[in-house]
C-alpha positions as CSV (number, residue, x, y, z in Angstrom):
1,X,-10.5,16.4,11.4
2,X,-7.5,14.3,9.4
3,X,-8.3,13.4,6.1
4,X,-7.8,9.8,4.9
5,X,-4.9,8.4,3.0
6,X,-4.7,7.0,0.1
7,X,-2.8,5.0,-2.3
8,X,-1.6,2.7,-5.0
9,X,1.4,0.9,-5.7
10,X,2.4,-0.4,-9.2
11,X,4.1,-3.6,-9.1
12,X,6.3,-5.8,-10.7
13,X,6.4,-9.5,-9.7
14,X,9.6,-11.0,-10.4
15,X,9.5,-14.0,-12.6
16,X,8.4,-17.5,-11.1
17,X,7.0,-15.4,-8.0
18,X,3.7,-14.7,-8.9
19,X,2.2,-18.4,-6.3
20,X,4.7,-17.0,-3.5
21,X,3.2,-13.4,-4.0
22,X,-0.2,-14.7,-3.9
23,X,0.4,-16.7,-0.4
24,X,2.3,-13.3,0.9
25,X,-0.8,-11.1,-0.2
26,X,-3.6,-13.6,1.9
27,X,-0.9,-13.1,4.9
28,X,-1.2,-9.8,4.5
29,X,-4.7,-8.9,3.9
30,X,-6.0,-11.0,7.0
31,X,-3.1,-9.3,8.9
32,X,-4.1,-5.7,8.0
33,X,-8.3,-6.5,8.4
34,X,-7.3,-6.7,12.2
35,X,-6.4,-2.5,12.0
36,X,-9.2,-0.1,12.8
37,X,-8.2,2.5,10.5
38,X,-7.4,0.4,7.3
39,X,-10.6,1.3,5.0
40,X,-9.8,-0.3,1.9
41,X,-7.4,-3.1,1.0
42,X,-7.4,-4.6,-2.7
43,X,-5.0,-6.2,-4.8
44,X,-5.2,-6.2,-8.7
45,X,-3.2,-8.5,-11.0
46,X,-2.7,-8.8,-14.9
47,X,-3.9,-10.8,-17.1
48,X,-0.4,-12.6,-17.4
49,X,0.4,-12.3,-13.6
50,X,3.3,-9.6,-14.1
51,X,2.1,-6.9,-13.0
52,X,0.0,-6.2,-9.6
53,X,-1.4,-2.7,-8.5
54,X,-2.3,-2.4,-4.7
55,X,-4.4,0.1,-3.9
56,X,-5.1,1.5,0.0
57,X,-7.6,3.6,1.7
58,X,-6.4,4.6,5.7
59,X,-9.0,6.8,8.1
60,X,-5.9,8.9,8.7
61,X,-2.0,9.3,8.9
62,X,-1.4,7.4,12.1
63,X,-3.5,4.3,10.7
64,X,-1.3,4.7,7.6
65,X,1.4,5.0,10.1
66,X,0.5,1.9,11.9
67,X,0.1,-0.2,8.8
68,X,3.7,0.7,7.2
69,X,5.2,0.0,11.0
70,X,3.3,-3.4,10.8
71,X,4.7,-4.0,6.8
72,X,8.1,-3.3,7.9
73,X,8.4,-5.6,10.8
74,X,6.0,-8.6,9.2
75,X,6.4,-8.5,5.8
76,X,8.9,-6.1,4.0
77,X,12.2,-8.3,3.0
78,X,9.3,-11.5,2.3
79,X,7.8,-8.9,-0.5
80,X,10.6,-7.6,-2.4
81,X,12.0,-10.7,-3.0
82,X,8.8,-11.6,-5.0
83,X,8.0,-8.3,-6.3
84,X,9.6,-4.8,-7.6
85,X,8.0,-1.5,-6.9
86,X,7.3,0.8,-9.6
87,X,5.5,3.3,-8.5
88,X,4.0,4.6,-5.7
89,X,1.6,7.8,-5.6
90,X,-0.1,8.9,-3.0
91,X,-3.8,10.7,-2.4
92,X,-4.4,13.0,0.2
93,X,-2.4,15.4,2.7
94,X,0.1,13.0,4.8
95,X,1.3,13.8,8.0
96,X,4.9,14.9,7.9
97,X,6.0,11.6,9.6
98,X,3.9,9.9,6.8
99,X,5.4,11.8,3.9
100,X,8.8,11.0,5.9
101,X,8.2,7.1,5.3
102,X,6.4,7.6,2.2
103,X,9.6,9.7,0.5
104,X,11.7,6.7,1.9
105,X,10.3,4.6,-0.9
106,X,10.1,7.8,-3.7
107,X,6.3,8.5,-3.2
108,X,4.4,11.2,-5.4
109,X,1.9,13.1,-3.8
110,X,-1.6,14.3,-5.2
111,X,-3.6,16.6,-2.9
112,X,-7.2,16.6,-3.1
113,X,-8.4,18.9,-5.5
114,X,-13.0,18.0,-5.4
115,X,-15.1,15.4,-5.0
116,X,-16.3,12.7,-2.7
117,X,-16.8,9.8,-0.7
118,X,-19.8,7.9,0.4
């Protein structure tokens, strides 16, 4: 059995581009609550609306898979003109066509070590 995927992304959002950001993120969240194998799908913001941390959950690689596919063809260039990655680390044991994508935007990995889910 695949394990899930997870991860968060650190975010900068680029001054003035907090309102487009926010219109961008509703797009996206109602677009990605139509894939089976997206488990978790949040969105945190600062205080001051500078900063924005996303954090994912997948069922496995190919859902992962599926999601990025979908972020690249509906919503890439439309979300790094209103925000800069800073980070991206990822939890679990991708795929090596996820790690592929995920090294394409300087990903750093975390295999599961103990613990659970409910």
């Amino acid at each position: 059995m695949e394990q899930a995927i997870s991860w968060v992304v650190e975010l900068a959002v680029r001054p003035g581009a907090l309102d487009g950001f926010r219109r961008l993120t509703a797009e996206m969240v109602e677009a990605t609550q139509a894939e089976p194998g997206a488990i978790v799908y949040e969105r945190f913001v600062s205080a001051d609306g500078s900063a924005v941390h996303l954090y994912e959950r997948y069922a496995d690689s190919d859902a992962a898979l599926t999601y990025l596919r979908t972020f690249g063809q509906r919503f890439a260039g439309r979300f790094a003109a209103v925000v800069e990655r800073q980070r991206v680390v990822v939890y679990g044991d991708p795929s090596p066509d996820l790690r592929a994508a995920l090294d394409e935007i300087g990903a750093t990995y975390l295999l599961p070590l103990a613990g659970f889910s409910r």
